[in-house]
N, CA, C and O atoms as CSV, one atom per row, in Angstrom:
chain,resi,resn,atom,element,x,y,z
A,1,UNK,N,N,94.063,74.971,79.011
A,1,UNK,CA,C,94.894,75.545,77.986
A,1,UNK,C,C,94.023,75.751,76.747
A,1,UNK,O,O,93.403,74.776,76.322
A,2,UNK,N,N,93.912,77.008,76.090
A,2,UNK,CA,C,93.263,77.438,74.974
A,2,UNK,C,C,94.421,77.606,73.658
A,2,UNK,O,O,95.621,77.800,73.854
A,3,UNK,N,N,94.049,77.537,72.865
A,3,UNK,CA,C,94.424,77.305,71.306
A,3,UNK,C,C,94.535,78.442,71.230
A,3,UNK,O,O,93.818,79.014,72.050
A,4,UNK,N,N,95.268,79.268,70.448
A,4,UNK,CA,C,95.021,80.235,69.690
A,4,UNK,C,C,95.531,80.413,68.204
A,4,UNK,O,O,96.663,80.280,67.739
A,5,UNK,N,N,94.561,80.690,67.722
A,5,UNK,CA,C,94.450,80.745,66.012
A,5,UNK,C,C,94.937,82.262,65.348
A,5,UNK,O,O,94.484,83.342,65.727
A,6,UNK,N,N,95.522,82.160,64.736
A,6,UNK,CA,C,96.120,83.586,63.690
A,6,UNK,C,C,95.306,83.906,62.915
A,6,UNK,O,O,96.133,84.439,62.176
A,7,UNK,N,N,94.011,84.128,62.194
A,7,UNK,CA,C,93.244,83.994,61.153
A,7,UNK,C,C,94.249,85.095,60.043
A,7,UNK,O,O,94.226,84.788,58.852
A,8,UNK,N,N,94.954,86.128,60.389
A,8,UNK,CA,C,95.763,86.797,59.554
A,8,UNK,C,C,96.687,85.886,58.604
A,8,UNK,O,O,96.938,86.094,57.416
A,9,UNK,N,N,97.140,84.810,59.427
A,9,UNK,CA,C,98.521,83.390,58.654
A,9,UNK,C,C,97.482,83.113,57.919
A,9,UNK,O,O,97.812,83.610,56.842
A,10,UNK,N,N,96.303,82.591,57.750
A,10,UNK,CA,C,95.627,81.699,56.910
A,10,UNK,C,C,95.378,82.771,55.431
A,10,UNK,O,O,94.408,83.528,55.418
A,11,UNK,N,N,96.398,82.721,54.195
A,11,UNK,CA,C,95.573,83.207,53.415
A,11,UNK,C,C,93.744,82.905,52.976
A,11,UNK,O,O,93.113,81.852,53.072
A,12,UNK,N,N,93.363,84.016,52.578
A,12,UNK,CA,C,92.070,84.082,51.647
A,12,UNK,C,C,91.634,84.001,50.502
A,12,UNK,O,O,91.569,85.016,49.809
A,13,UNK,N,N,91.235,82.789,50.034
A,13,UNK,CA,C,91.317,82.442,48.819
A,13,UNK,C,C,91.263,83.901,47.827
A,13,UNK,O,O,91.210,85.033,48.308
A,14,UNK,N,N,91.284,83.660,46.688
A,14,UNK,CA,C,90.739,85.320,45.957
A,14,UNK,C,C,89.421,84.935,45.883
A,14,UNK,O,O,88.868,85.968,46.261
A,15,UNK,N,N,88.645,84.235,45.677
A,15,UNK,CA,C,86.967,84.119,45.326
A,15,UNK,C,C,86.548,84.700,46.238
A,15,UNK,O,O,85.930,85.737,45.999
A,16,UNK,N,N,86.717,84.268,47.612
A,16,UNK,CA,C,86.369,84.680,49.038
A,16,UNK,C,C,86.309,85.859,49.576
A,16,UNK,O,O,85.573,86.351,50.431
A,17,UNK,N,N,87.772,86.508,48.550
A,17,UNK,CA,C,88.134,87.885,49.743
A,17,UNK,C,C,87.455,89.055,48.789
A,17,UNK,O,O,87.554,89.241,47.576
A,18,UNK,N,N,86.922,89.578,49.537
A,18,UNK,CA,C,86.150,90.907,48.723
A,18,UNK,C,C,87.214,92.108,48.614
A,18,UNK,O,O,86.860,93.010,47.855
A,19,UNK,N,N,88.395,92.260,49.214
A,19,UNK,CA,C,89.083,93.174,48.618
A,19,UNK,C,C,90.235,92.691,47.834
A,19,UNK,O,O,91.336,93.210,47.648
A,20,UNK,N,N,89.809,91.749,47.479
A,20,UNK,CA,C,91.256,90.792,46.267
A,20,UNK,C,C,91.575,92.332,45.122
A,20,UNK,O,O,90.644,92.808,44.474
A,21,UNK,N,N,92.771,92.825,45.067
A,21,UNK,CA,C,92.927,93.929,44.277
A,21,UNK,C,C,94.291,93.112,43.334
A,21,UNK,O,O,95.427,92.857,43.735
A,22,UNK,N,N,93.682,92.847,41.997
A,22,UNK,CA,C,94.841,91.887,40.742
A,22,UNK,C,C,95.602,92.832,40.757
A,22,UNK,O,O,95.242,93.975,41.039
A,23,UNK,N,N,97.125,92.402,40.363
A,23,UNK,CA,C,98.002,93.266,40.018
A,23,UNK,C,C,97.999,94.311,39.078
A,23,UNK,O,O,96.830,94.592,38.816
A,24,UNK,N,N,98.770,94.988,38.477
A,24,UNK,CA,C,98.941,95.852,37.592
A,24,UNK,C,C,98.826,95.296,36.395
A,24,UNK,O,O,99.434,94.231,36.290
A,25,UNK,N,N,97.959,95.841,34.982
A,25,UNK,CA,C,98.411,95.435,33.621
A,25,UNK,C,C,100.085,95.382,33.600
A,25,UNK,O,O,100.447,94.219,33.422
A,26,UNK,N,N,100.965,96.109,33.702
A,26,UNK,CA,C,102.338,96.576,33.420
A,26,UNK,C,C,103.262,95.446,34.347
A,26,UNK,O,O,104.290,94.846,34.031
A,27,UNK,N,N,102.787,95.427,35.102
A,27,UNK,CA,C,103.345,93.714,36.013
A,27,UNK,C,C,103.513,92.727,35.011
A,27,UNK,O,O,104.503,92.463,34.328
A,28,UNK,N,N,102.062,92.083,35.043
A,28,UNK,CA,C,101.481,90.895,34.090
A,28,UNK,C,C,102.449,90.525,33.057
A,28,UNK,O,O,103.083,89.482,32.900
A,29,UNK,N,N,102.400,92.325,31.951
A,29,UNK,CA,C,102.893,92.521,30.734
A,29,UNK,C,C,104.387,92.067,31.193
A,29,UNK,O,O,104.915,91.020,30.818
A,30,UNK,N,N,104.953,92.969,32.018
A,30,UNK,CA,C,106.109,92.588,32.305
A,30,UNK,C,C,106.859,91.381,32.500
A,30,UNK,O,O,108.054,91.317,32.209
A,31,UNK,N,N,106.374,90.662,32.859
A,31,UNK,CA,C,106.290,89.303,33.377
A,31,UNK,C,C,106.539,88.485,31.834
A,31,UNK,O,O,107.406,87.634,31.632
A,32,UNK,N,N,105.710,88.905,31.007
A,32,UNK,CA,C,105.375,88.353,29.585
A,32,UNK,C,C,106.327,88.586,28.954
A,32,UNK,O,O,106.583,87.633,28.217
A,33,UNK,N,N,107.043,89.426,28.853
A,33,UNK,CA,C,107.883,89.704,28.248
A,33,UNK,C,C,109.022,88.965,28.578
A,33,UNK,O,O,109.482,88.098,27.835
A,34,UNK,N,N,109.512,89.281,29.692
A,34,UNK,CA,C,110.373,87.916,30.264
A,34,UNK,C,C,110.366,87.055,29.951
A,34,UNK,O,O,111.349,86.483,29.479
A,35,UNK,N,N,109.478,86.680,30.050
A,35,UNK,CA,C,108.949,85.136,29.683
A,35,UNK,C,C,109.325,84.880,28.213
A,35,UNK,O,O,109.865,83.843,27.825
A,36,UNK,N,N,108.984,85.943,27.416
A,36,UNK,CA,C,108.672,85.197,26.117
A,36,UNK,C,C,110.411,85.846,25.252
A,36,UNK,O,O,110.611,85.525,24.081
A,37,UNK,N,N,111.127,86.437,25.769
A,37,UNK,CA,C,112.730,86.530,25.496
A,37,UNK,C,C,113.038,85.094,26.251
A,37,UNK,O,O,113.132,84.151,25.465
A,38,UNK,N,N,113.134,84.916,27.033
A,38,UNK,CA,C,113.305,83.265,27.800
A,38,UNK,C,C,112.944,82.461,26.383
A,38,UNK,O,O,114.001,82.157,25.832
A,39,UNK,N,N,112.078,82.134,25.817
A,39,UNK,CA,C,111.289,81.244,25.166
A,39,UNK,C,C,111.813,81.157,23.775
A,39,UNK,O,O,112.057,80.223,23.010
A,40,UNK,N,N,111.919,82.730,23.699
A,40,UNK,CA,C,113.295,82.565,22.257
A,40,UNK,C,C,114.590,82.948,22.173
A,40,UNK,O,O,115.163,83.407,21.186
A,41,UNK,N,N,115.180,82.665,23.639
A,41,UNK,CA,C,116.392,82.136,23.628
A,41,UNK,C,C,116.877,81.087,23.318
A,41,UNK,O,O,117.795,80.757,22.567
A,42,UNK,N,N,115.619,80.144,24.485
A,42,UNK,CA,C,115.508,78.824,24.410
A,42,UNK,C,C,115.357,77.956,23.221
A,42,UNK,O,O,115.998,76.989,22.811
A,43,UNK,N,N,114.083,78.736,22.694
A,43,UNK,CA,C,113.968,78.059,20.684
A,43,UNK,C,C,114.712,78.039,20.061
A,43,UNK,O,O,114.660,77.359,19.037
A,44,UNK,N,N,116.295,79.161,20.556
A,44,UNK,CA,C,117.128,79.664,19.422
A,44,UNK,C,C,118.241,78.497,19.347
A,44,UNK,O,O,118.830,78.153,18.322
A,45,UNK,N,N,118.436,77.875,20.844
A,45,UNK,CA,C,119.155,76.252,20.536
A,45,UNK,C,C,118.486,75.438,19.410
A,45,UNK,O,O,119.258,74.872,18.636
A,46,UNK,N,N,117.075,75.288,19.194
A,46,UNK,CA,C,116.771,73.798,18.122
A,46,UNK,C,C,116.167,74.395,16.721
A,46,UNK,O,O,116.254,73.827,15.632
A,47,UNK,N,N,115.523,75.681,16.974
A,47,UNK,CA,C,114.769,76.398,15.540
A,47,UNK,C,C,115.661,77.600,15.397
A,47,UNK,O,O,116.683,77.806,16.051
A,48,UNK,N,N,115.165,78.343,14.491
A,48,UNK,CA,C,115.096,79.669,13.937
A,48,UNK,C,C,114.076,80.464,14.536
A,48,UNK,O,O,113.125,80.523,13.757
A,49,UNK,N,N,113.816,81.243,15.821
A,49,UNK,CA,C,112.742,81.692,15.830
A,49,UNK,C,C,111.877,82.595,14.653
A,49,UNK,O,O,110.660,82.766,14.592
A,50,UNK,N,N,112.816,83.044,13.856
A,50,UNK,CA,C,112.785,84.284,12.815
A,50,UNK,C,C,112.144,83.472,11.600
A,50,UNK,O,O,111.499,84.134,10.787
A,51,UNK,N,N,112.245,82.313,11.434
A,51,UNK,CA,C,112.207,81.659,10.411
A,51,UNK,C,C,110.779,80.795,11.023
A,51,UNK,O,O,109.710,81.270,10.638
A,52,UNK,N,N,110.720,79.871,11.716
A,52,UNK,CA,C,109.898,79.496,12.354
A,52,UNK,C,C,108.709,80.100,13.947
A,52,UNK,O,O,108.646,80.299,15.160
A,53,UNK,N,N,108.353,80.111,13.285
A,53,UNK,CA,C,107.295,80.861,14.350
A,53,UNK,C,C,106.522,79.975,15.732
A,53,UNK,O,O,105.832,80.401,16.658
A,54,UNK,N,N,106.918,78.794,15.436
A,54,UNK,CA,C,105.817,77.944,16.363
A,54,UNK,C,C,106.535,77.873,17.365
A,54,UNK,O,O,105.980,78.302,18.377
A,55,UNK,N,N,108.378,77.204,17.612
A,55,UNK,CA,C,108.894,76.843,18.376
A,55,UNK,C,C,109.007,77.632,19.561
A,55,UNK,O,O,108.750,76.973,20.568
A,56,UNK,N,N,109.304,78.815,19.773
A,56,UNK,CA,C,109.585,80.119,21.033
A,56,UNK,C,C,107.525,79.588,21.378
A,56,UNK,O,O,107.195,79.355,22.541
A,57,UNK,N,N,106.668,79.509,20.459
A,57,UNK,CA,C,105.035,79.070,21.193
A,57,UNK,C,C,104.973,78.238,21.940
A,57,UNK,O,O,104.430,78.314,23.042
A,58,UNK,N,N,105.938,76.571,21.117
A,58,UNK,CA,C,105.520,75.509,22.224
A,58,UNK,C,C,106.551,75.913,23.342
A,58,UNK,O,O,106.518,75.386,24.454
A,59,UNK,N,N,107.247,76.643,23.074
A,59,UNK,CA,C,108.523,76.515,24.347
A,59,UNK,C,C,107.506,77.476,25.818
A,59,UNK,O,O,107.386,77.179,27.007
A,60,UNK,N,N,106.981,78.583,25.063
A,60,UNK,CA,C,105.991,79.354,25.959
A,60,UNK,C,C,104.756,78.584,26.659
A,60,UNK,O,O,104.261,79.160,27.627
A,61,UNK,N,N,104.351,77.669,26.373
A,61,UNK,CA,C,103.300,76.778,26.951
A,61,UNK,C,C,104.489,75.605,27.453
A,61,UNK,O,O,104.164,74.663,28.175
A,62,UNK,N,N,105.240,75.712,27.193
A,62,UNK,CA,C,105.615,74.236,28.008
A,62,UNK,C,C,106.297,74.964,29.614
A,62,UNK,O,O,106.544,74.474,30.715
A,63,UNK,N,N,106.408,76.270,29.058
A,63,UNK,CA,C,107.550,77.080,30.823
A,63,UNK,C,C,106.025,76.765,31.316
A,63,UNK,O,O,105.847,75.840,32.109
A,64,UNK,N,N,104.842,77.602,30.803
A,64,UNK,CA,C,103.615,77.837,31.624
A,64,UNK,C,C,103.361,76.703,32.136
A,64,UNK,O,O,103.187,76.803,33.351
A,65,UNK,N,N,103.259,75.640,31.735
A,65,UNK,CA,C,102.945,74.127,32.359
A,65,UNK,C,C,104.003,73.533,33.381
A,65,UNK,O,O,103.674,73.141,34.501
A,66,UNK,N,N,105.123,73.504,32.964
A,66,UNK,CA,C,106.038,73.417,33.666
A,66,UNK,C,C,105.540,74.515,35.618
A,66,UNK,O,O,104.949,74.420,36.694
A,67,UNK,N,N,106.424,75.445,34.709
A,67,UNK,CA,C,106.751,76.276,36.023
A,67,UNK,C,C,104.934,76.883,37.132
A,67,UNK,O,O,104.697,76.946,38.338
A,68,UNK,N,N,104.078,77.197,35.853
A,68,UNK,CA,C,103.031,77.466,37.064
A,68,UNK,C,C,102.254,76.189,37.600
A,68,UNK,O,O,101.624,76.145,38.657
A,69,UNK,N,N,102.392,75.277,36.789
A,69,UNK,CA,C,102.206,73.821,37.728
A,69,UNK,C,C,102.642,73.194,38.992
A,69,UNK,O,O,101.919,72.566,39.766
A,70,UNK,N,N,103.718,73.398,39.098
A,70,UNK,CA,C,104.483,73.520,40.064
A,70,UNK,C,C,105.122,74.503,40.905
A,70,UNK,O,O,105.588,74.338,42.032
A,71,UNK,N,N,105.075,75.617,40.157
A,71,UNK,CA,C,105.471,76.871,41.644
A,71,UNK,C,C,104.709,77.537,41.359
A,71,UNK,O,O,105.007,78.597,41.911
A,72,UNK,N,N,103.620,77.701,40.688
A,72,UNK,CA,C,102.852,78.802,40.595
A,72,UNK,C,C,103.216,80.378,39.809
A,72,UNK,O,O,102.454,81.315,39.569
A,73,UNK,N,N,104.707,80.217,39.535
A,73,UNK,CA,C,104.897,81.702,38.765
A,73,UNK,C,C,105.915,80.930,38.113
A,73,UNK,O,O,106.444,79.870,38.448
A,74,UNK,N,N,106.151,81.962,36.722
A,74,UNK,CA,C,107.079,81.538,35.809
A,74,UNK,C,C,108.158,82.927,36.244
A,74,UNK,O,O,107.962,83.987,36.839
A,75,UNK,N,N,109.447,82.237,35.558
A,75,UNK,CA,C,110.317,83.161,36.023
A,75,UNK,C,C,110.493,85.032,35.724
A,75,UNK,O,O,111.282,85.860,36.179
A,76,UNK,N,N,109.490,85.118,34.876
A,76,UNK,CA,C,109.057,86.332,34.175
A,76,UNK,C,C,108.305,86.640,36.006
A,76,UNK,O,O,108.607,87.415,36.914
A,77,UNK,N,N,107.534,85.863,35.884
A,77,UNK,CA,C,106.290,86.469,36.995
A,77,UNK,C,C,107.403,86.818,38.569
A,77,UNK,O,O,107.467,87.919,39.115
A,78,UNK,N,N,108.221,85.470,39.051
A,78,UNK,CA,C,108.921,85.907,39.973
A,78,UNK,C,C,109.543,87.078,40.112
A,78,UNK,O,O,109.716,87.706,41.157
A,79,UNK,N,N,110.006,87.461,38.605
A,79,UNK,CA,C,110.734,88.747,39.099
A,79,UNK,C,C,110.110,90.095,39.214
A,79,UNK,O,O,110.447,90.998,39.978
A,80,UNK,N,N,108.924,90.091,38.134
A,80,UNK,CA,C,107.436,91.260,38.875
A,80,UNK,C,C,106.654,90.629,39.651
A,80,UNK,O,O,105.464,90.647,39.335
A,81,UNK,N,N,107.110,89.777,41.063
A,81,UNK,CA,C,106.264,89.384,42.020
A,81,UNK,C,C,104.994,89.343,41.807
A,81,UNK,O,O,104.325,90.043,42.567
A,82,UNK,N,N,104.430,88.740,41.007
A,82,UNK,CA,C,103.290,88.015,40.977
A,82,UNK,C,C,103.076,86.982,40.611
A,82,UNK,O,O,103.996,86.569,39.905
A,83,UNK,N,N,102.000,86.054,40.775
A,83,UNK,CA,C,102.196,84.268,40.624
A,83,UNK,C,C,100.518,83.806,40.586
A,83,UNK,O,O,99.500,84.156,41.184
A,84,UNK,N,N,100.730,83.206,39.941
A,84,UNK,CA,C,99.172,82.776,38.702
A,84,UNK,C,C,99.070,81.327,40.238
A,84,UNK,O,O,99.965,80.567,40.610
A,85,UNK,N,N,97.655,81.460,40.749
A,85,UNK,CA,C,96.874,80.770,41.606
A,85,UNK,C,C,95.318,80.040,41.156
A,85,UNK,O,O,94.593,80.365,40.215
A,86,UNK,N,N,95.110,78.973,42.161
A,86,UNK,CA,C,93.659,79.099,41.925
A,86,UNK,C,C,92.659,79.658,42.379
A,86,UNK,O,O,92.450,79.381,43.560
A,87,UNK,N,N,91.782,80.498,41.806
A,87,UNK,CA,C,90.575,80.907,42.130
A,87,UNK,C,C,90.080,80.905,42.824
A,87,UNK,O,O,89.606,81.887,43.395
A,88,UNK,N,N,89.931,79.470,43.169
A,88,UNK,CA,C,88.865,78.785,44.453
A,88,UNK,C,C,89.445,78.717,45.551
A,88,UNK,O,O,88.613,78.808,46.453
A,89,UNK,N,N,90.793,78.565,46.042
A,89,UNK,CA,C,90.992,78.151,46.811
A,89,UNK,C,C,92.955,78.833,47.166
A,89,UNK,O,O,93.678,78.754,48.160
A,90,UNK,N,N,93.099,79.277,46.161
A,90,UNK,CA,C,94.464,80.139,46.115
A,90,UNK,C,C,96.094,79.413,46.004
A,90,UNK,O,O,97.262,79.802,45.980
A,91,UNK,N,N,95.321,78.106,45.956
A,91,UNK,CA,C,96.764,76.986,45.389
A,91,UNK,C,C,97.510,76.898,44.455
A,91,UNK,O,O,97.362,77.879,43.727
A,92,UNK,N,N,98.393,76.086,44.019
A,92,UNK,CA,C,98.449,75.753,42.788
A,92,UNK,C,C,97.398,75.848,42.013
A,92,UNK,O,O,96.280,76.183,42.403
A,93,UNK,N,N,97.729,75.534,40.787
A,93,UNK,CA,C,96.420,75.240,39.703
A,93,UNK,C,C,97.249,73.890,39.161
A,93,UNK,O,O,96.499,73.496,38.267
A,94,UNK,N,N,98.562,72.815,39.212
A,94,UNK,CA,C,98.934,71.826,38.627
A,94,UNK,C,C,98.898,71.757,37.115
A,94,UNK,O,O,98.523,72.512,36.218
A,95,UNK,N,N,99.489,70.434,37.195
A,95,UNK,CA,C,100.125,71.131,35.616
A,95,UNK,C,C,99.388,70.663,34.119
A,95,UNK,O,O,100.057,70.520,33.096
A,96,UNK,N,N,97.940,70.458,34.170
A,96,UNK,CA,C,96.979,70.120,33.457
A,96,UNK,C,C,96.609,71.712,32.974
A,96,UNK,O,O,96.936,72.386,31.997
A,97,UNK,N,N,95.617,72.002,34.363
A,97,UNK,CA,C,95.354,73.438,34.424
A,97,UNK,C,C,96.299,74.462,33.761
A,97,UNK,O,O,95.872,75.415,33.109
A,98,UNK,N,N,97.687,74.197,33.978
A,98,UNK,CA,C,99.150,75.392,33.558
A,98,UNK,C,C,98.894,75.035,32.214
A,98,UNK,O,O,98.495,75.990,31.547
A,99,UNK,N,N,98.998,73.940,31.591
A,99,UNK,CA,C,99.578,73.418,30.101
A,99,UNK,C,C,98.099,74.498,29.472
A,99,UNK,O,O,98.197,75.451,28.699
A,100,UNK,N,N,96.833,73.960,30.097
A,100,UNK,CA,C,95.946,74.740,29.357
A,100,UNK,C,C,95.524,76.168,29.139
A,100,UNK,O,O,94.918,76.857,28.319
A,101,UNK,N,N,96.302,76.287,30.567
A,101,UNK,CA,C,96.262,78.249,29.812
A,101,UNK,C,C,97.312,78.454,29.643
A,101,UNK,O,O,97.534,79.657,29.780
A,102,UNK,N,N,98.669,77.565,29.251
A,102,UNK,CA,C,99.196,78.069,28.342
A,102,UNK,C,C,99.026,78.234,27.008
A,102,UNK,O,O,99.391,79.146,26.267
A,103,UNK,N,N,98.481,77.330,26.817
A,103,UNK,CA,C,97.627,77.059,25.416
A,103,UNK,C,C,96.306,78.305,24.851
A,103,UNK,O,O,96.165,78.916,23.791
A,104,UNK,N,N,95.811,78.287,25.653
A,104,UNK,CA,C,94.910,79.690,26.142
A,104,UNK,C,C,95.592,80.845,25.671
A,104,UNK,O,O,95.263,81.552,24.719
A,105,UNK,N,N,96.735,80.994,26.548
A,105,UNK,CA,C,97.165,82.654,26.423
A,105,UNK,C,C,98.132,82.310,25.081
A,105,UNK,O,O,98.681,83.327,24.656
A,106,UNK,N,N,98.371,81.385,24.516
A,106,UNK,CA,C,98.949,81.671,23.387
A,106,UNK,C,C,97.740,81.617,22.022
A,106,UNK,O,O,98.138,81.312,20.898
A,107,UNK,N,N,96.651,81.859,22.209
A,107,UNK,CA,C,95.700,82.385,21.508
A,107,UNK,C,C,95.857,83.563,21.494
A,107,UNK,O,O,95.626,84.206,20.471
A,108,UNK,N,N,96.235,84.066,22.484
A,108,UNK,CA,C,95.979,85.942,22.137
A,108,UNK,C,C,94.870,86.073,22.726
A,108,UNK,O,O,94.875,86.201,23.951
A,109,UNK,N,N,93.540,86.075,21.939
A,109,UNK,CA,C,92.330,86.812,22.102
A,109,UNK,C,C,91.637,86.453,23.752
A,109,UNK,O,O,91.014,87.318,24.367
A,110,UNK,N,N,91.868,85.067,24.302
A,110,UNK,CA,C,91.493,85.188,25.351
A,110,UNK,C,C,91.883,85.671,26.724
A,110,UNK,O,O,91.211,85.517,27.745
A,111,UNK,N,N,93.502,86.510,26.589
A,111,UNK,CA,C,93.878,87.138,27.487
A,111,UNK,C,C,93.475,88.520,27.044
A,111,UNK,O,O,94.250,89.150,27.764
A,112,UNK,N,N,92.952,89.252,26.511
A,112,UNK,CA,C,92.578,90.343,25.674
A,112,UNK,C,C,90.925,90.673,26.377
A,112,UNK,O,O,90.542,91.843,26.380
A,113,UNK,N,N,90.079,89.646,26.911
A,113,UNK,CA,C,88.818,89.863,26.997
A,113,UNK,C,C,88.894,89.397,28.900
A,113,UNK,O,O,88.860,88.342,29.534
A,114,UNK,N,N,89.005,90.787,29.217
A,114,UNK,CA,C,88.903,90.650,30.921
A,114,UNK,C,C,88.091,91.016,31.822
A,114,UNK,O,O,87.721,92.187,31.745
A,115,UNK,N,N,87.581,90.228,32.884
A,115,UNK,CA,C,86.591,90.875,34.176
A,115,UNK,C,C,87.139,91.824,34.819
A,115,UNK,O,O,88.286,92.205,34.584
A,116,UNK,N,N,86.317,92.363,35.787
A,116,UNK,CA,C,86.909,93.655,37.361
A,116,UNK,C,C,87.990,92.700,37.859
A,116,UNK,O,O,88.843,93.515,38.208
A,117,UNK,N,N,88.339,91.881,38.034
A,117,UNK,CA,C,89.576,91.461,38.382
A,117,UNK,C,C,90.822,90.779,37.886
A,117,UNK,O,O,91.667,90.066,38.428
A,118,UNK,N,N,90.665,91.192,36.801
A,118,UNK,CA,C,91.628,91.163,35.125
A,118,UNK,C,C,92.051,89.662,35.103
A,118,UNK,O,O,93.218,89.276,35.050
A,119,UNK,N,N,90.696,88.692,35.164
A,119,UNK,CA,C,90.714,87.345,34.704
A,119,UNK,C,C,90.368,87.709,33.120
A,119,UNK,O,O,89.350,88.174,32.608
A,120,UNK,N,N,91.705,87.281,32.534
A,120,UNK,CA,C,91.241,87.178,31.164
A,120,UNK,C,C,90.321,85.747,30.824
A,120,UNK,O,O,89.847,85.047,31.718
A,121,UNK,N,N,90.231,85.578,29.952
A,121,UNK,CA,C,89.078,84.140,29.665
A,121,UNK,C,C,89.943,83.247,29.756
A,121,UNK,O,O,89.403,82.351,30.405
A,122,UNK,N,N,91.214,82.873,29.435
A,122,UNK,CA,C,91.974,81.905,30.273
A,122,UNK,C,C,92.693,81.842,31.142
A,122,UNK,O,O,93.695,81.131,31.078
A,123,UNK,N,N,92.314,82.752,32.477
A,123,UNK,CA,C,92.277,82.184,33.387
A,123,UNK,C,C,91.072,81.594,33.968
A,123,UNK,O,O,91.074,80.648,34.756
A,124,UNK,N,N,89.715,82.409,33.388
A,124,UNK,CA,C,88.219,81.932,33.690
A,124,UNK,C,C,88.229,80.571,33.810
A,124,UNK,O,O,87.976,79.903,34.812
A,125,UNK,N,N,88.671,80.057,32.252
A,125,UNK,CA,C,88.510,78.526,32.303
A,125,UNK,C,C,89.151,77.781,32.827
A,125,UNK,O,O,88.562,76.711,32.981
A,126,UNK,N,N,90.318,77.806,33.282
A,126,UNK,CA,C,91.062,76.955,33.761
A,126,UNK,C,C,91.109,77.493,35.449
A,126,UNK,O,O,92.077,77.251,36.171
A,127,UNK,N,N,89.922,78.234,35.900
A,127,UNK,CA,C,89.551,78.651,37.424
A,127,UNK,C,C,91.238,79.232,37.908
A,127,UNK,O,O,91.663,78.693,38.929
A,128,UNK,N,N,92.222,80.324,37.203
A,128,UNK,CA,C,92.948,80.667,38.014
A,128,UNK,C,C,92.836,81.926,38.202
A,128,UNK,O,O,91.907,82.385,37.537
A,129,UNK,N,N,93.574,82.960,39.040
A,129,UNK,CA,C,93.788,84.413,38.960
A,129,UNK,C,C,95.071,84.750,38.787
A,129,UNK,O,O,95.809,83.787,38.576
A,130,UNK,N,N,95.503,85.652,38.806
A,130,UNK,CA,C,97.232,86.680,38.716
A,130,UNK,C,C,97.251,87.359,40.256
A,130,UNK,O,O,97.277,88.580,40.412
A,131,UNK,N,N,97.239,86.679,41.049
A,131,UNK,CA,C,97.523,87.881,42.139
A,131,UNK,C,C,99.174,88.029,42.678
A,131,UNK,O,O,100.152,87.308,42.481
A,132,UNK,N,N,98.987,89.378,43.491
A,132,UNK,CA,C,100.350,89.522,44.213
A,132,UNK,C,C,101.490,88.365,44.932
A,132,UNK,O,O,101.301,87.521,45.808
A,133,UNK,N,N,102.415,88.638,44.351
A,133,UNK,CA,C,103.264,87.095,45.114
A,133,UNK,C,C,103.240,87.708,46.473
A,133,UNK,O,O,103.026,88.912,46.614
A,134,UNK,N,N,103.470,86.847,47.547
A,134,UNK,CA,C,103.685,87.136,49.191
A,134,UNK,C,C,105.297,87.724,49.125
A,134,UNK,O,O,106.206,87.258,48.439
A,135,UNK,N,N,105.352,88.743,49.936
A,135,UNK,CA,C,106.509,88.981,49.984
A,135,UNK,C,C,107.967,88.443,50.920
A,135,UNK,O,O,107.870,88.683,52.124
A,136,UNK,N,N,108.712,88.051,50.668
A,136,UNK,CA,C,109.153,87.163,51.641
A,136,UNK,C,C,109.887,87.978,53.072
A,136,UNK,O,O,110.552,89.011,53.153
A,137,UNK,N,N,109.419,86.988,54.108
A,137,UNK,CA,C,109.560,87.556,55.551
A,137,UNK,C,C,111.210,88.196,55.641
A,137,UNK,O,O,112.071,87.588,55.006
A,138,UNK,N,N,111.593,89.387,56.416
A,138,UNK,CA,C,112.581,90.219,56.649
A,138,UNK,C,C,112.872,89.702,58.025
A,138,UNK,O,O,111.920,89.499,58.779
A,139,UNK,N,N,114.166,89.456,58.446
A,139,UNK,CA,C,114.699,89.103,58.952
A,139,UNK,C,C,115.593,90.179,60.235
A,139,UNK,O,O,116.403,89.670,61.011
């Protein structure tokens, strides 16, 4: 009796795969936007977003830590199917890695400065990418 292996089931990390193609700017953006109406909804229970500027920030780094720590996309990203991975290996990135590029992308300037595969500088540092979410199996 012989084994047989799927090599198609096994994703490819993104480092690995030479045709890794990142999503769309207009995805990403999209995604962001979501995200960051979420964030000052959310602020609008304990601050003023209008008045205070920081709270809808920490609320935006705490979804990113939160949610891509643990599922890998924030609810912005689920709904333009795409989901923030690691680099190396196409996992999670946990929620050290999440907290810090949330922290990252709420700089601004280091999502602004990107490679051929639209790693802005925080995802560089914190080794993640933006790729396509899997689409779920049809029945």
């Amino acid at each position: 009796m012989t084994a047989v292996t799927d090599t198609a089931a096994v994703p490819v990390p993104p480092a690995a795969d030479p045709t890794f193609t990142p999503p769309s700017l207009g995805r990403r953006f999209g995604a962001l936007v979501i995200d960051w109406v979420l964030c000052l909804l959310i602020a609008n229970i304990f601050a003023d977003p209008v008045r205070d500027g920081w709270p809808p920030v920490l609320v935006l780094i705490l979804e990113y830590g939160f949610f891509l720590g643990l599922f890998a996309q924030t609810p912005g990203m689920y709904v333009t199917r795409i989901r923030c991975v690691s680099w190396a290996d196409g996992g999670r990135i946990g929620l050290v890695r999440a907290l810090l590029r949330g922290v990252l992308l709420a700089l601004v300037v280091p999502a602004l400065i990107m490679d051929g595969h639209r790693r802005g500088l925080h995802d560089r540092l914190t080794g993640s990418v933006v790729a396509d979410a899997p689409r779920p199996a049809r029945r």
